[in-house]
N, C-alpha and C positions, 0 to 999 in steps of 0.2 A: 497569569496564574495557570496552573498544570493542575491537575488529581493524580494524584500518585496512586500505582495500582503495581502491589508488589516488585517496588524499585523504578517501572517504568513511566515516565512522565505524559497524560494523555491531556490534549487540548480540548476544552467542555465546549464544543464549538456542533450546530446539525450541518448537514452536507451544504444546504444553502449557504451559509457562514464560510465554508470552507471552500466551495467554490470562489467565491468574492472573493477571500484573502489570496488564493493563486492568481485570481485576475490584475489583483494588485500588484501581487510579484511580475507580471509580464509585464502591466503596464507602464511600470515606473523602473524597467531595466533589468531588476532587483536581478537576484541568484540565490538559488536553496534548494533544499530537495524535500520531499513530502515523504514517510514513512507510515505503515498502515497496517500495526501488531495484531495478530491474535494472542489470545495464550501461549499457543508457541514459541511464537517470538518473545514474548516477555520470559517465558521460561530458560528460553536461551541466554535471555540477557541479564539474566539471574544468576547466570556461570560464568559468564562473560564480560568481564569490566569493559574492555575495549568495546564492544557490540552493543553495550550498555551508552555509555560515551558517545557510538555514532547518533541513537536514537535521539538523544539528548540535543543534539546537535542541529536535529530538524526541524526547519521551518513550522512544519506541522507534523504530529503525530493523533494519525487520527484512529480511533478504536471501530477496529474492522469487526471483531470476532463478538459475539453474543458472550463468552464466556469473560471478556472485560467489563460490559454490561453488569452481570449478575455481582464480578468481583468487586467494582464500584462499589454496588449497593451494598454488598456485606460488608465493603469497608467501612461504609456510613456517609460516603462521599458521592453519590451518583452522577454519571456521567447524563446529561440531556438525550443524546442520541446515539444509536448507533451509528457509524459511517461506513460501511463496506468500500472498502479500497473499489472493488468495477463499478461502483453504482455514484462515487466520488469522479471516478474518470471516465464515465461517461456523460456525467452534466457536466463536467470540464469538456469534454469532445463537445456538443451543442453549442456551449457559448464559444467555444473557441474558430466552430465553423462560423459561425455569423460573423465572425472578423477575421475570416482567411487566413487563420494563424497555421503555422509550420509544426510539424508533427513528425518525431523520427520514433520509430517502433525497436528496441531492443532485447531479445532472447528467443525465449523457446529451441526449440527441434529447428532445423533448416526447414524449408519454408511454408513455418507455422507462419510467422512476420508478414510474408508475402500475401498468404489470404487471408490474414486480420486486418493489414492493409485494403485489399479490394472491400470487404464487409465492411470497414469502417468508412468509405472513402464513398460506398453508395448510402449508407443510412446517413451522412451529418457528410449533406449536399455543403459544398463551399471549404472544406478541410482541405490544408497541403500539406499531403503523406510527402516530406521530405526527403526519405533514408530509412532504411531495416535493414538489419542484421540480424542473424542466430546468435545464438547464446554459447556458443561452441566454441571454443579458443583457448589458447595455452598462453599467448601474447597478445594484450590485447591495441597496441601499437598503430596497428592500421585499422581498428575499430574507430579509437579516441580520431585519427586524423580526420575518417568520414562523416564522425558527426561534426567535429570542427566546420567537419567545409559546407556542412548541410542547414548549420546555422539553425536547430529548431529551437520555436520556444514551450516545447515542452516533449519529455524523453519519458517513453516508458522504458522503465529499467525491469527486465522480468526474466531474474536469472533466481530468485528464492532467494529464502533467506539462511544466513544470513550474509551471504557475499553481496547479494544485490544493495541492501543497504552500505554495507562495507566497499563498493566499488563509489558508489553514489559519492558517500563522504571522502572517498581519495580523491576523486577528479572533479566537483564540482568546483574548484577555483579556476580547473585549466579550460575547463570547457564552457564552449558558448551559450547553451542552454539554460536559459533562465528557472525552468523549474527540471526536478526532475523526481518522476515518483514511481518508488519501487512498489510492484504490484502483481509477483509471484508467476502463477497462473493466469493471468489476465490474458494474453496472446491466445493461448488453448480457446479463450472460451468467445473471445472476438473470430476466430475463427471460424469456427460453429464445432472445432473437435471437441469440444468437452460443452456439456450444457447444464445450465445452473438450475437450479433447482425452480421448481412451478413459484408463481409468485404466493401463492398461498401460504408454500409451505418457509419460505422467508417473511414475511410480515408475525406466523408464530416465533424466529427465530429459531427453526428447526429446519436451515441449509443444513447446518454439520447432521444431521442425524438422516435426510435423506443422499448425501453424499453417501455417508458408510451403508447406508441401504443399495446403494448400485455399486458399490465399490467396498468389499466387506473388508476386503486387505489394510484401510485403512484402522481398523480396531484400537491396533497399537497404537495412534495418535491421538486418539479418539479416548482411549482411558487415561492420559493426561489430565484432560478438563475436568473432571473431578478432584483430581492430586489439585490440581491450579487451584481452584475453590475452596477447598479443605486448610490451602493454604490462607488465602486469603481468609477464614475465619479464623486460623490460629493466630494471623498478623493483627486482626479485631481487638481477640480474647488479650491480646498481649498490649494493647492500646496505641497500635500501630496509625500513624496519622496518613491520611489521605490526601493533603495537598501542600502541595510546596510552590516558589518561587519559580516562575521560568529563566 
């Protein structure tokens, strides 16, 4: 069972939960890919049949953004937790060093990969960085062949959305990657180029509000979350239901 939240299907599952079930995916061979909305992305895939479709398609969709959260509850449906897509792939990075599992790094800027690799590679002792590539290509040909041959069991895909999801569900039949989970920004902040908000001001659920405080340019995405909400109380008032079938 999913909670429906303005078309997009989210799994009522806390990050513990969802780490398990990717462990499961590795463990038993499986293949799928993890996807991990904000508002935006649901907003997107509110115009978007196809994009809508890919989500639908994933193993797990798990509710990144605070504004899915809130939209839950106005629907009358609440989601248990939040899951932040970095905060989901890095207690997947922990359990997955203690069993020396293979790790290929995909996107960002040329070589963002590289030193998210080294940062990931000293904090979560026992990890094998298999393969990184940028996110930068016209063809993506001799990308799909390197992680072929790198064999990970788990891919960050982190080209944004919505190609990054839309790449995920074209190749995850050809490719050897048992999971693979699209997570935007995540390379930036593995890094250390982009830094997440003090923990404080995440446990209020006030990341987006100190983001657009160091970053005022993002405004214009940032007045979305409102429209998002707005909606979700008119989808309420209209006796809109909140959960469907997976």
């Amino acid at each position: 069972m999913r909670t429906d939240v303005l078309g997009v299907g989210f799994d009522d599952i806390d990050i513990n939960e969802a780490v398990g079930a990717a462990l499961d995916i590795i463990a038993s061979n499986g293949r799928g890919y993890i996807v991990t909305p904000n508002p935006e992305i649901v907003w997107l895939a509110r115009k978007d049949e196809s994009f809508r479709n890919v989500l639908e398609g994933a193993k797990l969709v798990l509710p990144d953004g605070i504004g899915i959260i809130y939209a839950a509850r106005i629907l009358g449906t609440p989601l248990r937790a939040r899951v932040p897509g970095i905060d989901f792939a890095s207690a997947l990075l922990r359990e997955l060093a203690l069993r020396g599992g293979k790790l290929f790094l995909f996107g960002a800027k040329p070589g963002v990969a590289e030193e998210a690799a080294e940062k990931i590679e000293a904090e979560y002792k026992g990890i094998n960085i298999c393969g990184v590539n940028d996110g930068y290509f016209e063809d993506d040909t001799a990308i799909r062949a390197k992680i072929a041959a790198a064999e990970p069991d788990v891919l960050f895909v982190c080209l944004g959305a919505p190609k990054q999801e839309k790449w995920m569900a074209e190749t995850i039949a050809s490719l050897p990657a048992k999971i693979m989970i699209g997570l935007g920004g995540a390379l930036d902040v593995y890094s250390g180029r982009t830094k997440r908000a003090p923990k404080f001001w995440r446990k209020l659920g006030l990341e987006w509000l100190y983001r657009l405080l160091k970053e005022p340019k993002r405004i214009g995405r940032m007045l979305k979350l409102p429209l998002f909400l707005f909606s979700a109380a008119g989808e309420r008032l209209r006796g809109g239901k909140g959960r469907k079938e997976k």
